[in-house]
C-alpha positions in Angstrom: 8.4 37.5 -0.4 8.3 34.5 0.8 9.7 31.4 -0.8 8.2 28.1 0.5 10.5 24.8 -0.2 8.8 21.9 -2.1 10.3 19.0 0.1 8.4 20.5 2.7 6.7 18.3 5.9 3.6 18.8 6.8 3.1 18.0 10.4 0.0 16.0 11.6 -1.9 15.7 8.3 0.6 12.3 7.3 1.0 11.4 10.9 -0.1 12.9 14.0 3.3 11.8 16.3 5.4 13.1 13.0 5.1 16.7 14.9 7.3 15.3 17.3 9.9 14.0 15.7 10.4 16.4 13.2 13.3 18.7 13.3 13.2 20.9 9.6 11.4 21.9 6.8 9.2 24.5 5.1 6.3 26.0 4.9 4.8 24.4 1.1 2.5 21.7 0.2 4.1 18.9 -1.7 2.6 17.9 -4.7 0.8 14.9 -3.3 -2.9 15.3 -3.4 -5.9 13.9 -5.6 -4.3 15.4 -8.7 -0.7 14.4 -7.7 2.0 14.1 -10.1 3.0 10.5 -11.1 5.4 8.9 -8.6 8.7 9.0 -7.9 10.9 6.4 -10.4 13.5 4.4 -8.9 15.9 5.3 -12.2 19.0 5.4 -9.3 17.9 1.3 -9.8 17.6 1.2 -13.2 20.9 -0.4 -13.7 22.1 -3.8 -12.4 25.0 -4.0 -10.7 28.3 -5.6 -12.8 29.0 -9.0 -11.9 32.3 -10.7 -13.2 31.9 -12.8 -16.1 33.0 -16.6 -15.3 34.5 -16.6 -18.8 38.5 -16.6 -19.3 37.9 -13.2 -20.9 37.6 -11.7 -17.8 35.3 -9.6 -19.0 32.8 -7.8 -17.0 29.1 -7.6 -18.1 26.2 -5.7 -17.3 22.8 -7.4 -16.9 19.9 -5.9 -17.0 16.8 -7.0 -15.4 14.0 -7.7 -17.8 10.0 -8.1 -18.1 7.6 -10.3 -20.4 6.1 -7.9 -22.7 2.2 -7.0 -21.4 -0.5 -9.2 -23.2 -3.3 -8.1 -24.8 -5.5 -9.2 -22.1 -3.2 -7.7 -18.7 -5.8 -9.4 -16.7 -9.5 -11.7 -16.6 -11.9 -11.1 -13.6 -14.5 -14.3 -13.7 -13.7 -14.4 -17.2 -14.3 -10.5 -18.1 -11.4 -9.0 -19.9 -8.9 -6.3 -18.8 -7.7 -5.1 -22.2 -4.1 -3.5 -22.5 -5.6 -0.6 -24.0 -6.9 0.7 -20.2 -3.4 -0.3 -18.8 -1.6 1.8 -21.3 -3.8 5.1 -21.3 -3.1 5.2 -17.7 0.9 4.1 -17.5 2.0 6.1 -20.7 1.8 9.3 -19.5 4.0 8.8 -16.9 6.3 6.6 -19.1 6.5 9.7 -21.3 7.9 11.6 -18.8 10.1 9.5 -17.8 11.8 9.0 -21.0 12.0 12.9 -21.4 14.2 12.8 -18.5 17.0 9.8 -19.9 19.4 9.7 -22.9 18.8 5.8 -23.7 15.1 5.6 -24.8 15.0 3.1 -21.8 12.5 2.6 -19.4 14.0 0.9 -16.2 12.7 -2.3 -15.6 12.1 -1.9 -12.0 9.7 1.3 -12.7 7.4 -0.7 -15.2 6.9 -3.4 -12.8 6.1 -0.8 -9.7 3.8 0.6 -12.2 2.5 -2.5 -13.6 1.6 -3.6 -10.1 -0.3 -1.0 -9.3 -2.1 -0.3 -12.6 -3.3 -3.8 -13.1 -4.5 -3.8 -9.6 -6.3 -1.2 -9.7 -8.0 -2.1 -13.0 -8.8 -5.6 -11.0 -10.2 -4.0 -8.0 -12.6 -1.8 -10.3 -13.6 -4.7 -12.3 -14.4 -7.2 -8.9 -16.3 -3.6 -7.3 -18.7 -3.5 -11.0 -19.3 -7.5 -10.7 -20.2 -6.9 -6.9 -22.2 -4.0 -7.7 -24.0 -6.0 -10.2 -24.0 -9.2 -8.1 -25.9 -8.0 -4.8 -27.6 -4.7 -6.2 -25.9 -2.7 -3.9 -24.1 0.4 -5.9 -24.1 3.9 -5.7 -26.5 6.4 -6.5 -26.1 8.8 -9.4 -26.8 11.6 -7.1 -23.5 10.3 -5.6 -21.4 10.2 -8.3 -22.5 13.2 -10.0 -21.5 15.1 -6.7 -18.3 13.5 -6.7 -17.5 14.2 -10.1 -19.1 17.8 -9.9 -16.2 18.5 -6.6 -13.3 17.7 -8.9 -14.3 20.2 -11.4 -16.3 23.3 -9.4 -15.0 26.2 -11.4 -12.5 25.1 -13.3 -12.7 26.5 -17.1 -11.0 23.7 -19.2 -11.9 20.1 -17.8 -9.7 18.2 -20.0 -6.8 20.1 -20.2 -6.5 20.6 -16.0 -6.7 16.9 -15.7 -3.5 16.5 -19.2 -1.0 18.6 -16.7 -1.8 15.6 -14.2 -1.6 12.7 -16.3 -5.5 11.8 -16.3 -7.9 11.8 -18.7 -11.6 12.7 -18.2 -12.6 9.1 -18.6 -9.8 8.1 -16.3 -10.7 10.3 -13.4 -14.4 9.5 -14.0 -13.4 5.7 -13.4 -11.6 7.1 -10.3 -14.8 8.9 -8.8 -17.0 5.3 -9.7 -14.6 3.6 -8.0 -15.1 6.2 -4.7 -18.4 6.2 -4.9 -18.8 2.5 -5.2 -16.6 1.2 -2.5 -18.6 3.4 0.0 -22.0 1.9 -0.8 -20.4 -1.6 -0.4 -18.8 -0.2 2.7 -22.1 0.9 3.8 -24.4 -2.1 2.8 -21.4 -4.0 5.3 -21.8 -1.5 8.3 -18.4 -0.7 7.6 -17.7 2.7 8.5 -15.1 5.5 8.3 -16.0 8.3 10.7 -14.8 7.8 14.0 -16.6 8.2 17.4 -16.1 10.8 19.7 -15.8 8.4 22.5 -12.9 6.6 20.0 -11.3 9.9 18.9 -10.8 10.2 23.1 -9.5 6.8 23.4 -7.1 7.8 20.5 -6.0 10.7 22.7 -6.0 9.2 25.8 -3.3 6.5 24.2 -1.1 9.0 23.2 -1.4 11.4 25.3 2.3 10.9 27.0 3.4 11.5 23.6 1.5 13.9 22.4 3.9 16.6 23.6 4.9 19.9 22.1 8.7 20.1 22.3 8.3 24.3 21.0 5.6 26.3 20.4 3.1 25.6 17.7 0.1 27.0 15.9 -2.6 25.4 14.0 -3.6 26.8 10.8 -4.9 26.4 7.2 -4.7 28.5 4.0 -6.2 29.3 1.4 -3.4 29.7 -2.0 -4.0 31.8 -5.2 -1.3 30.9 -7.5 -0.2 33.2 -10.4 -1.1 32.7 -14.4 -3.6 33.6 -16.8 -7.1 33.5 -15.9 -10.6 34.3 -16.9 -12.9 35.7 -14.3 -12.6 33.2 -11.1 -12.3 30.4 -12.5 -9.7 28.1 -10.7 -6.3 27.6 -12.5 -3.0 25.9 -12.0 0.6 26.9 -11.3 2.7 28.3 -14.2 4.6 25.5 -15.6 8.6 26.7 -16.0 8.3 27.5 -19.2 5.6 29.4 -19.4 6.9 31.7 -16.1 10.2 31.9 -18.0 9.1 33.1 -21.8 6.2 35.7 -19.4 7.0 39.6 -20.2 7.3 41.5 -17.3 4.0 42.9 -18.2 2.3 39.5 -17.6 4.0 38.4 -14.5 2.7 41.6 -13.1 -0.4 41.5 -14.6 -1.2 37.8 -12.9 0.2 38.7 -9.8 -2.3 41.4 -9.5 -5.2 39.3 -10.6 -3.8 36.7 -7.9 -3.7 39.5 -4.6 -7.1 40.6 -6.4 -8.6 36.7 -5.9 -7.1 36.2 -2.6 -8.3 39.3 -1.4 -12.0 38.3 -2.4 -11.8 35.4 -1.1 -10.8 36.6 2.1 -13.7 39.3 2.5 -16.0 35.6 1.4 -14.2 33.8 4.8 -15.4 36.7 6.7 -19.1 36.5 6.4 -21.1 35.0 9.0 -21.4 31.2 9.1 -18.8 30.5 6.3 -16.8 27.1 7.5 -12.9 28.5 5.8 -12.2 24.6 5.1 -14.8 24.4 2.8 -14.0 27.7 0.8 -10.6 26.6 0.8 -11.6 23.0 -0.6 -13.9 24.9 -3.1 -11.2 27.4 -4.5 -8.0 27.1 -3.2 -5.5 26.2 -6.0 -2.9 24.7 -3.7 -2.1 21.1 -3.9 -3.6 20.6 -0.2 -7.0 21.7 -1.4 -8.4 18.6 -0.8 -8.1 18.9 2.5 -9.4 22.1 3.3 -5.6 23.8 2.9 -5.1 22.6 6.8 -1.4 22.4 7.5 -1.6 20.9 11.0 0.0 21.7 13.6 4.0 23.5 13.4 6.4 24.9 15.0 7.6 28.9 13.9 10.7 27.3 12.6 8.8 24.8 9.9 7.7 27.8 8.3 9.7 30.6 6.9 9.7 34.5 6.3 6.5 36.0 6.2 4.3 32.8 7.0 5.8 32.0 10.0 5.6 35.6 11.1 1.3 35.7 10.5 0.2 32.2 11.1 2.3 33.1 14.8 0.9 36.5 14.8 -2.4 35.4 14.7 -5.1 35.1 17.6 -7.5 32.1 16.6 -10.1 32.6 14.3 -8.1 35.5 13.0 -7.6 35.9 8.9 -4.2 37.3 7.5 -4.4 39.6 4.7 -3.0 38.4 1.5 0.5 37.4 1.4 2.7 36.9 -1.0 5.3 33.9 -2.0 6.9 32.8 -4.7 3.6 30.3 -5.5 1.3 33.4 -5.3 -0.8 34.7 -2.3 -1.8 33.0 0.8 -4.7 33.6 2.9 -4.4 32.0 6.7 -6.6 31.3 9.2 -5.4 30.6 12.7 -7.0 27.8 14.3 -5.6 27.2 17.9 -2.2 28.9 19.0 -0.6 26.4 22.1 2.6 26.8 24.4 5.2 24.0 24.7 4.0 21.5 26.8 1.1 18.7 26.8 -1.3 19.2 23.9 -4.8 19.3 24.8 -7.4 17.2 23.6 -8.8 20.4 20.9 -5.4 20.7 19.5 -4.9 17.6 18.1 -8.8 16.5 17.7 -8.6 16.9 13.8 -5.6 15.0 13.2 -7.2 12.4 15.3 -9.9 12.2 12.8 -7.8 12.1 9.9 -5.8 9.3 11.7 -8.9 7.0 12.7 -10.5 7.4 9.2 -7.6 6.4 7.7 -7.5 3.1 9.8 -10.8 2.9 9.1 -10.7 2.8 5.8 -7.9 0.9 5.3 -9.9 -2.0 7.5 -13.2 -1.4 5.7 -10.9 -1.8 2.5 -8.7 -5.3 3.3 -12.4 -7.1 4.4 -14.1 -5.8 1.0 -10.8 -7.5 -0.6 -10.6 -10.3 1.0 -14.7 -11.0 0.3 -14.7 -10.5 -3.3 -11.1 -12.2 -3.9 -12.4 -15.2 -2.4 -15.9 -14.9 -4.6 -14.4 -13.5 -8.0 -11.4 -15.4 -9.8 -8.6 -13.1 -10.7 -6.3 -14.2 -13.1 -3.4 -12.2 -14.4 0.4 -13.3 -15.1 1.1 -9.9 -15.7 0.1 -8.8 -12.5 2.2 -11.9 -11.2 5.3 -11.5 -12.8 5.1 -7.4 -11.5 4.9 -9.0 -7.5 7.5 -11.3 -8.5 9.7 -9.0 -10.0 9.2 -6.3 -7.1 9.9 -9.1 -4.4 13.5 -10.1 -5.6 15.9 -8.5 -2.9 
């Protein structure tokens, strides 16, 4: 079996240099992805550090930083209201989670500003996209939203209750997908766009290429992951939460990990047909966190992987499909894309990282001008949103 550690790296899909510098880690996907988990609290900050009291007492007190409590209204964009209502459904999951973990019924004042920062922006920036959208009569199409939404949920049974276990709600995530959708036709009515040219993914290369370096030897591959549990037909399901692996007869764990070496085998025999592109199966039905992107792990060495991974993705001659193998997330299913000595990478190896690493660039370009054009035509007000940015910038 192989057991893949959560803190994982995966080289090239963050960062294409990261390959270089990094010197451990596993095999696994971490849990950040479109449906990720809510962020990581800073509850080692939660408490202020003691300062002496000037009294005679000489008693030392412990102060706490505090914030305003939210409005009703956490924000106004050209005079529309942001009720609290959409700020809470999307920060009290997360809160809840976070007091499940502490003894004091407390949440730390530096969390709630983090997340009040990012909530009320993000409520903002949907508001100033609708008032664009309905400003210029640029917006996107239903066909384009309904294939966004229809992505998130191919062949998944139970809608609702896939997007609870992530801390969404239907009406949350289909807010998400307008907000996609919308900043692409506004990208797009701009001439602002993400996919890079060949002759700019070369002059990436070119840049690097002194860098670009293999210090071992490395393969390229992607995956496709079947994870354990109870499910009906082939519909797509998520990992066993702990409690539900713990109080599972032996009868059940064995019955889902047939059903899982039973999936992954199907969907292995699907890769193999003529014309199928394994990033997009994998996108479509792989129930690993890295779905999103195709289950591509990049480029690593034999030593970021462990046991039997390591053993096939290195075993296998590009293009080539492992059978089904087991770990303690369920069965993987790898394809070998490129298989390269230590030494200088050529331009192939690295081409899809390059992409991931220009759109991103892009993006984040495209994404600052659209900002800084509707900031300057929409009035944003919000203390909240203020007092969050102040909070967050004391040292």
């Amino acid at each position: 079996m192989v057991t893949l550690p959560r803190t994982a790296t995966r080289l090239c899909v963050v960062s294409l240099l990261a390959v270089f510098a990094c010197r451990s880690g596993g095999g696994s996907e971490s849990a950040a992805t479109q449906d990720a988990t809510p962020e990581a609290t800073p509850e080692a900050n939660a408490e202020a550090t003691p300062e002496a009291s000037p009294e005679a007492s000489g008693v030392v007190t412990k102060t706490k930083p505090t914030l305003a409590p939210l409005p009703e209204v956490v924000a106004t964009v050209d005079g529309h209201e942001i009720p609290r209502s959409e700020f809470d459904a999307r920060y009290e999951p997360g809160a809840a989670q976070i007091l499940a973990r502490r003894t004091d019924g407390e949440i730390p004042a530096p969390y709630q500003a983090m997340q009040r920062e990012k909530i009320i922006e993000e409520l903002v920036w949907a508001k100033l996209l609708e008032l664009e959208a309905e400003r210029s009569g640029v917006d996107a199409t239903p066909e384009a939203l309904a294939a966004q939404e229809e992505s998130g949920r191919r062949h998944i049974r139970d809608w609702p209750a896939w997007l609870a276990r992530v801390g969404q709600t239907v009406e949350i995530r289909h807010q998400a997908n307008v907000v996609y959708v919308r900043e692409r036709a506004l990208f797009e009515a701009r001439g602002l766009t993400l996919e890079p040219t060949e002759a700019e993914l070369r002059a990436a290369y070119e840049a690097a290429r002194d860098k670009l370096v293999a210090p071992a030897e490395l393969v390229r591959a992607s995956h496709i992951l079947i994870t354990y549990g109870p499910r009906v037909g082939d519909e797509k399901i998520q990992p066993l939460m702990p409690d539900q692996r713990e109080s599972a007869t032996p009868e059940q764990l064995a019955k889902w990990d047939a059903a899982a070496k039973a999936r992954a085998a199907a969907l292995r025999e699907a890769a193999l047909a003529p014309g199928v592109d394994f990033n997009e199966l994998a996108r479509e039905w792989s129930e690993g966190p890295g779905a999103f992107r195709g289950g591509d792990m990049g480029l690593f060495p034999r030593r970021q992987m462990v046991g039997e991974y390591a053993e096939a993705a290195f075993a296998l001659e590009p293009g080539q499909l492992s059978e089904p193998i087991k770990s303690d997330k369920g069965y993987y299913v790898i394809k070998s894309f490129g298989h390269y000595p230590a030494g200088p990478l050529p331009f192939e190896a690295v081409r899809a990282d390059l992409v991931r690493e220009l759109q991103g660039q892009k993006y984040k370009a495209a994404l600052a001008a659209l900002q800084a054009e509707l900031h300057g035509r929409f009035t944003v007000v919000s203390p909240a949103l203020d007092e969050a940015r102040a909070f967050r910038a004391k040292p």
